[in-house]
N, C-alpha and C positions, 0 to 999 in steps of 0.2 A: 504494500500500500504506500501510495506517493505520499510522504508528510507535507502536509498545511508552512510549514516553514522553510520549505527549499525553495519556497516565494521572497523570504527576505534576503534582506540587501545582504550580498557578500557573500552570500549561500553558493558551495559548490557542491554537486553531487557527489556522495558515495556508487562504487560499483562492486559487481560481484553479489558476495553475501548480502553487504550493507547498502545495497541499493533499497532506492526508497528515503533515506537519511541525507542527512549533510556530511561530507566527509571532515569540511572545517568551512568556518565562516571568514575567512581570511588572514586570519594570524594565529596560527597552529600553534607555537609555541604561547602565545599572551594565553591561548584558550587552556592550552594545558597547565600553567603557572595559576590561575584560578580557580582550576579542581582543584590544585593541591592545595591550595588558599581555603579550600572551604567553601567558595562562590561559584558560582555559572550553575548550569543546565543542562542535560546531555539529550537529545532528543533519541529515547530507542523504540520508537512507535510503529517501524517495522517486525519486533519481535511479533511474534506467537503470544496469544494469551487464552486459556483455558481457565474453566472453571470446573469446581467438583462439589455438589451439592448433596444431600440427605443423611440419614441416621448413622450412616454407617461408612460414612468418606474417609477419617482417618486410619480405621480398623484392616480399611480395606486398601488403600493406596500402600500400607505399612507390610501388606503383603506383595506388592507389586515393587517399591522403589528400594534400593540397597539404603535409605536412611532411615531410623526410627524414629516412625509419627503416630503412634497408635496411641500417645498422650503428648503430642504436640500443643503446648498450650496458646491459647490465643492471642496475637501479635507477635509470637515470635518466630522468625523465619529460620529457612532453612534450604537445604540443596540437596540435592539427589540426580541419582541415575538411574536410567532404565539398562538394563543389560539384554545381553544372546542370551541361549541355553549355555553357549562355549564361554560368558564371561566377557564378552567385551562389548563397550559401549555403544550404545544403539539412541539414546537420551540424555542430555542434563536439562534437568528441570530445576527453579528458584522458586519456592514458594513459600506462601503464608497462611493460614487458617485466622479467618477474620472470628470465628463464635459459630458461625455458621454454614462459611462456605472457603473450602481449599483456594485461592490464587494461583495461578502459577505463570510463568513466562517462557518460553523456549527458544531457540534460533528460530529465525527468519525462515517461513514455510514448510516448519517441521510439527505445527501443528496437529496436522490433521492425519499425517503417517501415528503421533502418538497416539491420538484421541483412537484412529482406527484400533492400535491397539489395548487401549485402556478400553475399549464398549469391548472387545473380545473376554474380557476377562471381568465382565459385570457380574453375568451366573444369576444367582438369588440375589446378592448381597443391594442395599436398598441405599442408591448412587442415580446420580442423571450428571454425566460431562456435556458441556459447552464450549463450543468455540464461540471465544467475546472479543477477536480481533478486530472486529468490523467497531465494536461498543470502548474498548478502552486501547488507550495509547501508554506504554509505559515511560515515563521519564524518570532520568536518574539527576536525583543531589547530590554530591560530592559528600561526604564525613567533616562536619562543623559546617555545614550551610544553616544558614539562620532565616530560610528561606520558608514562611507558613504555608499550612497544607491544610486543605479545607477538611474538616472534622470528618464528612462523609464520605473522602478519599481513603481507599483499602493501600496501608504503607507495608512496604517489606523493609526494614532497616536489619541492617550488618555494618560490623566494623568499615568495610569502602564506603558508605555514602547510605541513599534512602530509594528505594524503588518504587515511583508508584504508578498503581494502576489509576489512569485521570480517565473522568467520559473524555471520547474522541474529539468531541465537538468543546470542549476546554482546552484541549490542548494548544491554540495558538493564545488566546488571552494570558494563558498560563504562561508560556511563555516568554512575553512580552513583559510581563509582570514580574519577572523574577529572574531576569538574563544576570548577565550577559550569555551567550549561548556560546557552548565547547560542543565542535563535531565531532563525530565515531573515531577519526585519526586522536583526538586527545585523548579520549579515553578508552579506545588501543594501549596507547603508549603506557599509561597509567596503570594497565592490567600485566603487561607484559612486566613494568616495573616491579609488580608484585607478583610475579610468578603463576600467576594465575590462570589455567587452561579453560581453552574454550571447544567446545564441539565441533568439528569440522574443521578446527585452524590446529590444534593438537591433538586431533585423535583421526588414524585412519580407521579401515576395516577392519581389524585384529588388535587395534589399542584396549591396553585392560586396567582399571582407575589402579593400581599399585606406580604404572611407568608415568605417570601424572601429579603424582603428591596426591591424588584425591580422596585416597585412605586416610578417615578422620572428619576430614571438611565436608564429605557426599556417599560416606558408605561409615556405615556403623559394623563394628568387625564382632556385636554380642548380641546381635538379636538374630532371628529364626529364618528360616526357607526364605527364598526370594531365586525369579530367573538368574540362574549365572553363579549362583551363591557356592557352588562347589566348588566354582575357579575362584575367587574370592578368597576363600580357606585354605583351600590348597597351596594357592602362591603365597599364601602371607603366614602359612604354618611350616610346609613343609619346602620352596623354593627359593626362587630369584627374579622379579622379570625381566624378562629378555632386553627391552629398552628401558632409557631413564629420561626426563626432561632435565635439560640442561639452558641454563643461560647463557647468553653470549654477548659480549662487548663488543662492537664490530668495531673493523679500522675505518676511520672517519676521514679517511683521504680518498673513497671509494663515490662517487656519485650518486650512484643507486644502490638501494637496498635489495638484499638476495630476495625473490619472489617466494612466498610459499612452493615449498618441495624442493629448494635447491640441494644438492647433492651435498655432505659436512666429509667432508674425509681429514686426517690427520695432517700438520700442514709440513710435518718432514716427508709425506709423501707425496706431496705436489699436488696439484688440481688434476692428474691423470690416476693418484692411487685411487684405493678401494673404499669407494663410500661406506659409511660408518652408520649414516645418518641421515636427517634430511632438517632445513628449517620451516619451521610452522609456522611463525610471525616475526614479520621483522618490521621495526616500527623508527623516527625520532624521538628523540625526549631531549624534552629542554633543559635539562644539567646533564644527562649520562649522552648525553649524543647518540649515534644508533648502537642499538640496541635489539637481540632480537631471542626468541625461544627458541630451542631444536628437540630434535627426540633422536637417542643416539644409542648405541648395542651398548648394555650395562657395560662391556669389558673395556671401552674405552678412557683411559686415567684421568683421574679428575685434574691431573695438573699439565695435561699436554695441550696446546697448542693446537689449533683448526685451519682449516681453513671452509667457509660457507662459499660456494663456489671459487669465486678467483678472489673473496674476501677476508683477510685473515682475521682470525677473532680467537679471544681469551673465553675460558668458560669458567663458570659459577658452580657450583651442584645445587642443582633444588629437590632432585631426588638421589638419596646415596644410594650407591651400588651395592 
């Protein structure tokens, strides 16, 4: 869905995923140095927004997501994944329980692949899901915005900032009301700076939440059955997994940023050795310069030296081997 503010001045489109957004309003860094400030406005009104309604929503979602919600209390949120039979991620979901009714947010047009499958797995249990992406817009506040939120706005707050689900038709007043506006490119850079993985920019077909960090923040590793739950246990009782997310410093003599999937090999073996790896997202930031995430074979040394294609880069560990 085209947002209501890729109308105002200075608005440049996002593409790809983030189509439908502003990718920046024209000064990428000033937008970013305002998240971190505590100020601005992120428009994610192309997300996914579902609802889960009746007696028996959290009882029964608690069966379906790797987090425990079967006494989720109300306002406080939370994150989850949907997994394979085999364990690897197929969903991440951000949501809240208002008293009455589940929130939730998803990537851009993955709506309805989950909803398809959350109604397969309804049975008896006394649930109605809704897709409310046409009904609400999700914007994000930054962590210390001082920015008020109308009493009958459903908030998701966590340590990054405030999420909320606004009617669709609020969303430009809203905005204007409480700017300055930072596009998707700031608050990229912002997530990448917190290690923080996203569906589809960090996970391929075979990614499993252990090669993510996402053990702890989206899977609870002491509650019961759930799709996937044997890989789950397995890797984290008796393995290793195969990949790790790593951070990367890039050399900041390089023009361009390596695209999603470029090849990470070792950088004493040149841009001709043996990929190791690939990068997920690779971003600027206005104090670390670029800056990007990779997913790389656990055996790789946390202290050697890369290279992201023809880019040389320093790595971080965000998940240890």
């Amino acid at each position: 869905m085209k947002s209501p503010l890729l109308s105002l001045p200075g608005a440049v489109p996002a593409e790809g995923t983030d189509e439908g957004v502003a990718a920046h309003y024209g000064e990428l860094f000033r937008e970013q140095r305002a998240l971190a400030e505590g100020a601005g406005l992120v428009d994610l009104s192309h997300r996914g927004v579902v609802t889960v309604t009746g007696d028996d929503r959290l009882s029964w979602l608690h069966l379906l997501l790797t987090q425990h919600v079967s006494e989720l209390p109300a306002g406080r949120a939370t994150e989850a994944l949907v997994l394979s039979a085999n364990g690897h991620i197929e969903h991440a979901v951000y949501l809240v329980d208002d008293g009455a009714t589940v929130w939730l947010h998803t990537e851009p047009g993955k709506q309805q692949e989950l909803i398809a499958y959350l109604e397969s797995m309804k049975f008896f249990y006394r649930v109605e899901v809704a897709d409310r992406t046409a009904d609400f817009a999700v914007v994000h506040l930054p962590a210390g915005s001082v920015a008020e939120v109308p009493a009958s706005v459903v908030v998701r707050e966590t340590p990054h900032g405030r999420d909320l689900f606004l009617p669709r038709g609020d969303l430009e007043p809203y905005a204007k009301e409480n700017g300055p506006l930072a596009g998707i490119w700031a608050y990229e850079a912002l997530r990448v700076e917190g290690h923080r993985p996203r569906l589809g920019f960090e996970t391929d077909h075979r990614t499993i939440p252990h090669e993510l960090g996402w053990i702890g923040t989206a899977v609870h590793l002491q509650k019961g059955c759930y799709r996937g739950q044997e890989t789950v246990a397995r890797v984290h009782n008796l393995g290793k997994p195969p990949r790790r997310l790593v951070f990367l410093h890039l050399d900041g003599s390089d023009v361009h940023l390596p695209p999603h999937g470029t090849p990470v090999r070792l950088a004493a073996d040149g841009p001709e050795g043996r990929q190791l790896g690939f990068v997920t997202t690779a971003v600027r930031h206005h104090e670390l310069g670029p800056i990007a995430l990779a997913l790389v074979k656990r055996n790789v040394p946390v202290n050697a030296p890369l290279l992201a294609g023809q880019t040389a880069a320093s790595q971080e560990v965000v998940v240890e081997p």
